[in-house]
VEXDREN-2710 file (C-alpha; in Angstrom, 1 decimal):
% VEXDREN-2710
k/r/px/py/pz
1/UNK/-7.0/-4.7/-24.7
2/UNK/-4.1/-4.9/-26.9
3/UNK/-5.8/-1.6/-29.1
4/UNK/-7.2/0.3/-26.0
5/UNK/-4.1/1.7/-24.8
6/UNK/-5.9/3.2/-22.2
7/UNK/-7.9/0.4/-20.8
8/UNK/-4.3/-0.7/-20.4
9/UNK/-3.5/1.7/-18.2
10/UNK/-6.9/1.5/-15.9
11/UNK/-6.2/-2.4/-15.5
12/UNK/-2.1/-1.0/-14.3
13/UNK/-3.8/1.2/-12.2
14/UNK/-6.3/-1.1/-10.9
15/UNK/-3.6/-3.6/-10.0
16/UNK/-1.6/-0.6/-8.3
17/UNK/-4.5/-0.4/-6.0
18/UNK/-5.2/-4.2/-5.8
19/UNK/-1.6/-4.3/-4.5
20/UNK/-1.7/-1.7/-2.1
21/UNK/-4.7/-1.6/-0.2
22/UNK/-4.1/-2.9/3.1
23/UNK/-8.0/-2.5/4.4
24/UNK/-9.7/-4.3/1.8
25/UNK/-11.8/-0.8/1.8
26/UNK/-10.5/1.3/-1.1
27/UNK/-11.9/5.3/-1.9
28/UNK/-10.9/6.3/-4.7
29/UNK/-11.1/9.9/-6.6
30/UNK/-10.7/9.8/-9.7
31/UNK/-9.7/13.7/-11.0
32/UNK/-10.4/13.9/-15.0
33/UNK/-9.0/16.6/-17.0
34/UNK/-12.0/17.9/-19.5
35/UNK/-9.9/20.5/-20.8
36/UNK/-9.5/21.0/-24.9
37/UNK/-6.5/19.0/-25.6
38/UNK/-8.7/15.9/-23.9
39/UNK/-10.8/16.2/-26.8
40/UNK/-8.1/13.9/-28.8
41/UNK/-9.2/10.6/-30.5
42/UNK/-8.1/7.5/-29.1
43/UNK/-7.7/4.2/-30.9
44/UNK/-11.0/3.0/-31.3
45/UNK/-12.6/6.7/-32.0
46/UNK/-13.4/8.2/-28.4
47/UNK/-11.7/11.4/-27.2
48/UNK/-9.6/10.9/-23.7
49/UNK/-12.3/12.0/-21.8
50/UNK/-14.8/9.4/-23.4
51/UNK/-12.8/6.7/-23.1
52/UNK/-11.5/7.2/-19.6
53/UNK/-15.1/6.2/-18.7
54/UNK/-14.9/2.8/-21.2
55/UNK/-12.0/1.9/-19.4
56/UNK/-13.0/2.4/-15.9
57/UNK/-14.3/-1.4/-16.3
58/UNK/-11.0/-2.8/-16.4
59/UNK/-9.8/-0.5/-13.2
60/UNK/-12.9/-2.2/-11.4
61/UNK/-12.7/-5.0/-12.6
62/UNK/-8.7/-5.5/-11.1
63/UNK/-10.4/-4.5/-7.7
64/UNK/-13.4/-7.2/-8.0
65/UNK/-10.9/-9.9/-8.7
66/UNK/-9.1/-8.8/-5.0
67/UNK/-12.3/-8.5/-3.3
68/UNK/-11.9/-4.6/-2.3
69/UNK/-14.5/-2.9/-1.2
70/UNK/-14.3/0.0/-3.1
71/UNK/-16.2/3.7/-3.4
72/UNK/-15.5/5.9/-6.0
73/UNK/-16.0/9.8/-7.0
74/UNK/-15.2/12.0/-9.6
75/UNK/-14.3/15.5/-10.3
76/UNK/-13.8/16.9/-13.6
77/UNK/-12.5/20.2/-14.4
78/UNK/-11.0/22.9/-17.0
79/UNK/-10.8/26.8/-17.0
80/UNK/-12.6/28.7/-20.0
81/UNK/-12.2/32.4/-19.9
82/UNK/-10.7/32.6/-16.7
83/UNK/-13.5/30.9/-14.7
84/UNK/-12.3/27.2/-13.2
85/UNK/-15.5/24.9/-13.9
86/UNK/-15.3/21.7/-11.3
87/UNK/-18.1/19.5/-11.2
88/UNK/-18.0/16.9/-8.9
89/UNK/-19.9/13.5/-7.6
90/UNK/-20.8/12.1/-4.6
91/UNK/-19.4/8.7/-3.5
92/UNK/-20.4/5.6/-5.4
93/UNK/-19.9/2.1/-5.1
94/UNK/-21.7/1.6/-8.7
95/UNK/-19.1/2.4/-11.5
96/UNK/-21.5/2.9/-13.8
97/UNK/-22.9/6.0/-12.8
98/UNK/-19.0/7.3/-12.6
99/UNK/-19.6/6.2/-16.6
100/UNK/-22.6/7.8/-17.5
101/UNK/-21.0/11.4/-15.5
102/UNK/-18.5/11.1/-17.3
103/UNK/-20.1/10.8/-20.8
104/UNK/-22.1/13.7/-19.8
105/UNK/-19.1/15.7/-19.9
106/UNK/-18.7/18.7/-21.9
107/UNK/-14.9/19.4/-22.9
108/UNK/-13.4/23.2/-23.3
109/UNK/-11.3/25.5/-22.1
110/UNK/-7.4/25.2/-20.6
111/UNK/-6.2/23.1/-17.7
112/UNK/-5.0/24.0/-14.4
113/UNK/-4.1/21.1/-12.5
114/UNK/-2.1/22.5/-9.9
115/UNK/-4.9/24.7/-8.7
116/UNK/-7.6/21.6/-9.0
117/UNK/-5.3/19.4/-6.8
118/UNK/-4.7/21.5/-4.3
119/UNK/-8.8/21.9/-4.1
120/UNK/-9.0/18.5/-4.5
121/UNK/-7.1/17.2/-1.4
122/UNK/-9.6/19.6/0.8
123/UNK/-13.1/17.9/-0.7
124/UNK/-11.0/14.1/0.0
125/UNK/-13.6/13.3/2.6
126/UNK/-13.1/9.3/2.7
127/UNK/-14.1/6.3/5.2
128/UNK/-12.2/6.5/8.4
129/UNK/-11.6/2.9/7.7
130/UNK/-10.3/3.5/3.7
131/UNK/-7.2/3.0/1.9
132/UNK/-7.5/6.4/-0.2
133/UNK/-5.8/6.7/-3.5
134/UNK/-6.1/10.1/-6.3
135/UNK/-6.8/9.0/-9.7
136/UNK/-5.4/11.7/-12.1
137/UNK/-6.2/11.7/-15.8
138/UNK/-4.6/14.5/-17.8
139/UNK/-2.7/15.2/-20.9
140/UNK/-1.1/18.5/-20.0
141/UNK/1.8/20.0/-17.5
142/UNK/1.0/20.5/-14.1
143/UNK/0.1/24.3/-14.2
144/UNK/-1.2/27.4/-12.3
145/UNK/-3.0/30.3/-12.6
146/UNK/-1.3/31.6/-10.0
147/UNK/1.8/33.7/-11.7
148/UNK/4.0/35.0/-8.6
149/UNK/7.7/34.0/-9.2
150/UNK/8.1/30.3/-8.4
151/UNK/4.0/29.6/-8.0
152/UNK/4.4/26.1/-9.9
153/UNK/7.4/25.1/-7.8
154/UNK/5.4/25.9/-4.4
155/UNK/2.4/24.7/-5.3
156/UNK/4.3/21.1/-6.9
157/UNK/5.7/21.1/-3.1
158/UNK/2.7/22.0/-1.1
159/UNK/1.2/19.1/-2.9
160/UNK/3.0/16.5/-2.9
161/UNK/3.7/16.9/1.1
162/UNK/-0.4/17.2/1.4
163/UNK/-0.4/13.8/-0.6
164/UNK/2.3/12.0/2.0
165/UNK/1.1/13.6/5.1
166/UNK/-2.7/12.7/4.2
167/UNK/-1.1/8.7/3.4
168/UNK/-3.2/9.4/-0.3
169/UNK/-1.4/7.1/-3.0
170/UNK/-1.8/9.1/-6.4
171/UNK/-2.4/6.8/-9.9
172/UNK/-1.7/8.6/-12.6
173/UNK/-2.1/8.3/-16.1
174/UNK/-0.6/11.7/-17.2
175/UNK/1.9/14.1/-19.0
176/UNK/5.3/12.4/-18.8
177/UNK/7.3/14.8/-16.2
178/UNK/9.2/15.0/-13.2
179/UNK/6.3/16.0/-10.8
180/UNK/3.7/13.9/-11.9
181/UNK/6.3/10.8/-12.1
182/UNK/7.6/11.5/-8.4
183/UNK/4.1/11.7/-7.0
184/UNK/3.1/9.0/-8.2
185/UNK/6.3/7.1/-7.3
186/UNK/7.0/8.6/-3.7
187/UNK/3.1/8.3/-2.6
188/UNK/3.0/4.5/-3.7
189/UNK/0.9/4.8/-6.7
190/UNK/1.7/4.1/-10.5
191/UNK/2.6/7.0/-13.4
192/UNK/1.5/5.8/-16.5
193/UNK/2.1/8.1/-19.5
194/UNK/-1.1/9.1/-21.4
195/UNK/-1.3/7.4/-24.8
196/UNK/-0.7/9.3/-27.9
197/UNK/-3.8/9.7/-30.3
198/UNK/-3.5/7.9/-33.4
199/UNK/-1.4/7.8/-35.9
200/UNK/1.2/7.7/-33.5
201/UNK/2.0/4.0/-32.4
202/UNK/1.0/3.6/-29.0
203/UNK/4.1/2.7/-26.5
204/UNK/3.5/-0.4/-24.3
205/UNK/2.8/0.1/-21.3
206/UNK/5.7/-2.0/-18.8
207/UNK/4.3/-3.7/-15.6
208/UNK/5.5/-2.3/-12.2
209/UNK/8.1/-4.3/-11.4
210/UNK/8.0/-7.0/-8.2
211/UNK/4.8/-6.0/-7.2
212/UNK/3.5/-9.3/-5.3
213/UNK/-0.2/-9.4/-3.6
214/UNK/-1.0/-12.3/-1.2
215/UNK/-4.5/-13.0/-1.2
216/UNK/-6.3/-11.6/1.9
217/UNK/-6.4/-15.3/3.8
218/UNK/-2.7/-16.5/2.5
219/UNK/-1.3/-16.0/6.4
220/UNK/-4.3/-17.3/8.1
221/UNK/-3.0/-20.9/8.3
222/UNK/0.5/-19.1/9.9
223/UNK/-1.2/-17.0/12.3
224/UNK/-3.6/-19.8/13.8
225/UNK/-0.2/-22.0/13.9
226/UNK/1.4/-19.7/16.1
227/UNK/-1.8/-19.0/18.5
228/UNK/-2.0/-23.0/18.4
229/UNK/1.5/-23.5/19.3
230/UNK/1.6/-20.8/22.0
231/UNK/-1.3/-21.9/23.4
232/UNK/0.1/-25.3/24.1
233/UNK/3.4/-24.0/25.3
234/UNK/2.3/-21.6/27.9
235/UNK/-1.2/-19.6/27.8
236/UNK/-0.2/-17.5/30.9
237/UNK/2.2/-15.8/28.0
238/UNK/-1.2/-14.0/27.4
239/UNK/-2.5/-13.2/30.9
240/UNK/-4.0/-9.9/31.7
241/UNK/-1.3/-7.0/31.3
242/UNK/1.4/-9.1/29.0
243/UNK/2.0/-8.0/25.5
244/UNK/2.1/-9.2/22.5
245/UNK/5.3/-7.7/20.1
246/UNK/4.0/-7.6/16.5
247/UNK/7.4/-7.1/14.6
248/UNK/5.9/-6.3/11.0
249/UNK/8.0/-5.6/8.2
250/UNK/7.0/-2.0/6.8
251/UNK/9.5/-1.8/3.4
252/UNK/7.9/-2.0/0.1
253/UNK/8.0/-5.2/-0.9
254/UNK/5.7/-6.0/1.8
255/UNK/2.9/-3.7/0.4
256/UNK/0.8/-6.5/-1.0
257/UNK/1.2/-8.5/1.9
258/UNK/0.2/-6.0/4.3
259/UNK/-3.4/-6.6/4.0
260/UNK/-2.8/-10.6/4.9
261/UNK/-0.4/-10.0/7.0
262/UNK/-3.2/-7.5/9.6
263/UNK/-6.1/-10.0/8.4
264/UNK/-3.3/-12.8/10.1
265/UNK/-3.3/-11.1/13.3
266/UNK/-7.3/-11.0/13.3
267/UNK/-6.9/-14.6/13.3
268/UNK/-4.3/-15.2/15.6
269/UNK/-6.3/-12.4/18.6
270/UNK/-9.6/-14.4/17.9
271/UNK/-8.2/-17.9/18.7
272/UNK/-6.4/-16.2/21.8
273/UNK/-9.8/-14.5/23.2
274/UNK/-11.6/-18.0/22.2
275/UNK/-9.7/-19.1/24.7
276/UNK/-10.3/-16.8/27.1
277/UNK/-7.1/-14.5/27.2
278/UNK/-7.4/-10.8/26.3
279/UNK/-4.3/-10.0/24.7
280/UNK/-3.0/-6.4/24.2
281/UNK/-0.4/-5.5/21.2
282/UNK/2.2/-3.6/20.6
283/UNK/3.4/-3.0/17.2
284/UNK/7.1/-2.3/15.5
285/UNK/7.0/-1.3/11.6
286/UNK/10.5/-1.6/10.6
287/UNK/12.1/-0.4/7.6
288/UNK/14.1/2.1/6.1
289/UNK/14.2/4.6/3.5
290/UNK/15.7/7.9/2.6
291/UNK/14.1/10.8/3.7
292/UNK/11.2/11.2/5.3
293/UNK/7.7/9.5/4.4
294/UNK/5.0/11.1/6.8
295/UNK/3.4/8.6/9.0
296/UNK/5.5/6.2/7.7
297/UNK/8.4/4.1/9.1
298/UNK/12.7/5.0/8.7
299/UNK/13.7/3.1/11.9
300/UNK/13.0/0.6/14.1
301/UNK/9.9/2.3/16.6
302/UNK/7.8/0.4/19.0
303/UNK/3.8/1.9/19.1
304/UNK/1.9/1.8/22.6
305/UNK/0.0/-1.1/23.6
306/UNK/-3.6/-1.6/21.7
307/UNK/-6.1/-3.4/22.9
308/UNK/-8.4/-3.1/20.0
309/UNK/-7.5/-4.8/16.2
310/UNK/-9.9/-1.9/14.8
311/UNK/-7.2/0.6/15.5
312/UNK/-4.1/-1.7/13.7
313/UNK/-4.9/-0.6/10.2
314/UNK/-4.8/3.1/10.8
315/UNK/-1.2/1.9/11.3
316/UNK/-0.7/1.6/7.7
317/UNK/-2.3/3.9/5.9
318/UNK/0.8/5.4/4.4
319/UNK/2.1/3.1/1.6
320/UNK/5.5/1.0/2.8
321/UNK/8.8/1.9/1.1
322/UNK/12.7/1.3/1.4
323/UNK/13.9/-1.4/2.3
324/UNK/14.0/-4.2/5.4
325/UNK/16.2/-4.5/8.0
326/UNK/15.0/-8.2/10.0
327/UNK/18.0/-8.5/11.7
328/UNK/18.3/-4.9/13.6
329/UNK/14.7/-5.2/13.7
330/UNK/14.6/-8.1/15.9
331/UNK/17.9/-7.4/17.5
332/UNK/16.0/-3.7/18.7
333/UNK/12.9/-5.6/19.4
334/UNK/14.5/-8.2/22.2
335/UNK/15.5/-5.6/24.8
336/UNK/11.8/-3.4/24.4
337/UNK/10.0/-6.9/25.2
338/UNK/12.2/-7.6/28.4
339/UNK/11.8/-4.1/29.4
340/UNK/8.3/-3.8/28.8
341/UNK/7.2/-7.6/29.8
342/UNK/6.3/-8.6/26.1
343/UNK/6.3/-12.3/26.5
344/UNK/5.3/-13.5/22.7
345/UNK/7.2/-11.6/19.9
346/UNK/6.0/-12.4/16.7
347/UNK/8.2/-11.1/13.5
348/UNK/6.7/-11.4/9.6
349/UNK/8.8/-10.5/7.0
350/UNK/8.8/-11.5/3.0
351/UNK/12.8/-11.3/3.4
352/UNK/15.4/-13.0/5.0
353/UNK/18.3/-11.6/7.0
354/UNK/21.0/-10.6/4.8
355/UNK/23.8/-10.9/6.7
356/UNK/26.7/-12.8/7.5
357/UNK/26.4/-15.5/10.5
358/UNK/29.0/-14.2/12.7
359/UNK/27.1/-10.8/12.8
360/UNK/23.8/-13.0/13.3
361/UNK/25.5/-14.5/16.5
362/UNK/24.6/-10.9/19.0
363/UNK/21.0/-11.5/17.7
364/UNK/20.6/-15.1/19.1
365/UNK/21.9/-13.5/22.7
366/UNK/19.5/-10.9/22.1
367/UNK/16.9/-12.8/21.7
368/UNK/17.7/-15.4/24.5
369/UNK/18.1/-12.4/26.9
370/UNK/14.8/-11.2/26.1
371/UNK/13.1/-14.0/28.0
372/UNK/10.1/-13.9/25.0
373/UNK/9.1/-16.1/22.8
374/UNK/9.5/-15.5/19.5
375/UNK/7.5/-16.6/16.5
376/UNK/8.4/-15.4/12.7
377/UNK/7.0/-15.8/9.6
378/UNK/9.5/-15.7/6.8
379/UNK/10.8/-17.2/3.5
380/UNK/11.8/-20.4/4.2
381/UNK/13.5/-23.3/1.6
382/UNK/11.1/-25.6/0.9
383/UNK/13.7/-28.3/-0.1
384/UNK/16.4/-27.6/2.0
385/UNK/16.8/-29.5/5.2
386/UNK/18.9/-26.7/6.6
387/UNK/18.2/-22.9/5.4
388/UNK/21.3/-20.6/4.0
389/UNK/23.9/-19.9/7.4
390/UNK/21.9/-16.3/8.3
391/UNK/19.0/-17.4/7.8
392/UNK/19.6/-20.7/10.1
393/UNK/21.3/-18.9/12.3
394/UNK/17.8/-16.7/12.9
395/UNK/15.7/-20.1/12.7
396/UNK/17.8/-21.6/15.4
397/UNK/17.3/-18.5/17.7
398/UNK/14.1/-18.7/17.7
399/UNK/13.4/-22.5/17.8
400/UNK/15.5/-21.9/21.5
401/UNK/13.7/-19.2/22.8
402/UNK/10.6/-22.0/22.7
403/UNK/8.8/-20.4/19.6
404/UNK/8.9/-21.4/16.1
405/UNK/9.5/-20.4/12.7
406/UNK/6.7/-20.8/9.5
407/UNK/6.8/-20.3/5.9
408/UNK/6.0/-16.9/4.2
409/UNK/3.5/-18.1/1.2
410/UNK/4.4/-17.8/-2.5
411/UNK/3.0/-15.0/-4.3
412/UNK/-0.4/-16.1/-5.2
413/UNK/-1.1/-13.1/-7.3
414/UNK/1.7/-11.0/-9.2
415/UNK/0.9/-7.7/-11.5
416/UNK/2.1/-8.5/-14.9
417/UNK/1.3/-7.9/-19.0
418/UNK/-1.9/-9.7/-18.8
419/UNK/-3.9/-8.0/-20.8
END
């Protein structure tokens, strides 16, 4: 790919949604600007719009190699004399009938992308069961038609809450400004810049930066450990009306991990019903961030009790950001599981506890006092005999509450420059 700038950017964008489908289900709608300025040659001698079908391969082809189940449409659109034309697909799992729409494609006309968007989010009709993410391919400024004072500003906002509020990530390859950037940024997508047309030396395109992506079955082994451990220590943990505390670490560097992470706790509930136990869950998402992400998580919060798996990843359809915060996590989760009878707490997190041991000392009472068990999934040295003070400190805690501690995998994929 090193001169298809383009098919660069589908195989970024591809591994943006690689990463951050949690369902292994992934709809995608891919929104194609067929306006004028698309016409543009491209290295290799397509225009935009032409070789935004070519690439698709390499988007797909990121998704095949992460075994998501994906669907795809496509609406392409531009105004010519004042009339907005948008024509638009049904939902596909073949890509190459998205590539043959595509080449079918006339391109005229101006660009309103504003208005298309906000039209767009209405006709995002999507498996109940989906990860969704918005594929945008322009060349132009976000625009309007609509020429009250203020119109782009408004509409910029309307969407961009629409996007958060609907838990859509938006991919973008597109005009490098401040609203296309932020909504792709804040919605847990990628922005990559549309290329320039030859002669104009094409800028390479950077990776997104510690994006990690366990495969779907990396936390199997963990999860079966703890239901195999528990099991042996005390089934009644898991009689009729006791709960199950799923403390599930919700900040962005979890993203790719997500998906193994839910795919873990299938595990671990069908060795507990083989058993014969019918466990019910209740799940914390911790993490914080600035502001507000609608649906998403900016404290410690505890979910009612479900009895059905089916309903965990509807939990996480808005993409994880900000940061972790184990320690209050755990520290919040201890009282809610003596109060509410949870007598197995199980935390995963891809980070340790950064704080000193001293602080980590109210934690270990916490957890003591909670009269759970605790489990936890977490980095771990792998040569150490003893881990860094904090971390210890936490190990220790949970080793005496009767539970026990196992290692959060290595990274068996990572989004890089592999072209």
């Amino acid at each position: 790919m090193a001169d298809r700038p383009l098919a660069r950017a589908f195989a970024q964008i591809g591994e943006s949604i690689a990463w951050s489908t949690v369902s292994g289900q992934a709809d995608i709608f891919i929104v194609l600007d067929t306006s004028a300025t698309m016409m543009d040659r491209m290295v290799g001698g397509s225009n935009r719009v032409k070789a935004t079908g070519e690439s698709l391969e390499f988007l797909v082809q990121k998704l095949d190699q992460a075994e998501v189940d994906y669907h795809l449409r496509l609406l392409g659109f531009h105004d010519f004399y004042d009339e907005q034309a948008l024509e638009l697909s049904r939902w596909t799992p073949h890509p190459d009938a998205v590539r043959t729409r595509i080449a079918d494609f006339g391109v005229m006309g101006e660009e309103q992308i504003l208005d298309v968007l906000m039209q767009t989010l209405d006709l995002f009709q999507h498996r109940v069961t989906a990860d969704k993410h918005l594929v945008l391919v322009c060349d132009s400024r976000a625009a309007t038609s609509w020429e009250a004072e203020g119109a782009v500003a408004e509409l910029q906002d309307r969407i961009r809450r629409r996007v958060l509020m609907d838990g859509i990530r938006a991919q973008i390859v597109g005009y490098d400004e401040p609203f296309q950037r932020r909504l792709a940024t804040e919605s847990g997508g990628v922005f990559v810049e549309m290329p320039p047309s030859p002669p104009a030396e094409a800028r390479a395109i950077a990776p997104p930066a510690g994006r990690v992506r366990l495969e779907p079955s990396a936390l199997d082994g963990g999860f079966a450990s703890i239901a195999e451990h528990a099991l042996q220590a005390d089934a009644s943990a898991f009689a009729d009306g006791d709960l199950v505390l799923l403390l599930l670490d919700y900040s962005l560097s979890m993203q790719g991990r997500l998906r193994a992470t839910l795919e873990g706790v299938a595990v671990l509930d069908a060795a507990l019903r083989a058993a014969g136990l019918e466990p019910e869950y209740a799940v914390s998402r911790f993490g914080e961030a600035d502001g507000t992400m609608a649906g998403g998580l900016m404290d410690t919060n505890v979910t009612r009790p479900i009895g059905l798996l089916e309903d965990l990843p509807r939990m996480f359809r808005h993409p994880a950001a900000g940061s972790e915060d184990l320690k209050a996590a755990m520290a919040r989760g201890a009282p809610w599981a003596r109060e509410h009878g949870a007598r197995v707490v199980i935390a995963v997190t891809d980070e340790p506890p950064a704080t000193k041991t001293a602080a980590t000392v109210g934690l270990a009472d916490a957890v003591a006092e909670s009269g759970a068990r605790f489990y936890a999934i977490m980095p771990l040295r792998e040569t150490a005999a003893r881990q860094p003070a904090p971390l210890q400190a936490l190990v220790d805690a949970v080793v005496a509450s009767g539970g026990a501690v196992f290692p959060m995998p290595r990274a068996s994929y990572t989004a890089s420059a592999r072209r």
